[in-house]
Structure formats: structure tokens, C-alpha cells
Legacy VTK file of the C-alpha trace (Angstrom):
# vtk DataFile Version 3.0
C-alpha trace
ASCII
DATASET POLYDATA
POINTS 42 float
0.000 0.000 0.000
1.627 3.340 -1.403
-0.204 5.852 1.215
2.098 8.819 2.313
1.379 9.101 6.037
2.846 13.048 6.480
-0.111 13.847 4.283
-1.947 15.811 6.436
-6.180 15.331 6.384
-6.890 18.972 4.583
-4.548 17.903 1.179
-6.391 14.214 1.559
-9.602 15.936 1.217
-8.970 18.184 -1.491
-7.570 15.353 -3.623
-10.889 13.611 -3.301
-12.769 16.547 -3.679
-10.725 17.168 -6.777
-10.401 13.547 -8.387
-14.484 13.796 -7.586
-14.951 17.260 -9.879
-12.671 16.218 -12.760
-14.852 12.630 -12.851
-18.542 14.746 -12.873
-17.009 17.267 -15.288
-16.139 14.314 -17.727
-19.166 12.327 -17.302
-21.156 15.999 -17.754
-19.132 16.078 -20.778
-19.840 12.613 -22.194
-23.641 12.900 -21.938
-23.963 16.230 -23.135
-21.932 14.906 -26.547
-23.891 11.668 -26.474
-27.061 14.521 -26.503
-25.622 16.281 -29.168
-24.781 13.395 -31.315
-28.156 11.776 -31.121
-29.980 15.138 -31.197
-28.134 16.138 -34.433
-28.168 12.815 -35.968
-32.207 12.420 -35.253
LINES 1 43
42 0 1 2 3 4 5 6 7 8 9 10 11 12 13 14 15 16 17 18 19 20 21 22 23 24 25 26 27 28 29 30 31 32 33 34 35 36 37 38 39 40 41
């Protein structure tokens, strides 16, 4: 287990709060193109 123990809880947090953002923004980002596509192609 790689898991750097003098991280301290505040940088922990933001990672997840960041890893959490950048997955929503690209699964935001694959539906509205799936949208788009099918919208355009109906």
C-alpha cells in the first residue's frame, strides 16, 4: 500500500474533492456529446 502518512487530512480531502470534480465534469461532458450526437443525428 503506497499511502504517504505526512499527508496531512486537509490535502487528503482536497484530492478527493478534486479527483471527484474532474470525474462529474467528464461524465457531464460525455452525456452532453452523447445529446448532441443523437440530437443532431435524429
Amino acid at each position: 500500500m503506497a499511502y504517504d502518512w505526512d499527508r496531512n487530512e486537509r490535502d487528503g480531502r482536497f484530492d478527493e474533492l478534486a479527483a471527484g470534480l474532474i470525474f462529474f465534469t467528464i461524465i457531464t461532458l460525455l452525456l452532453l456529446s452523447a445529446y448532441l450526437v443523437t440530437g443532431l443525428a435524429a
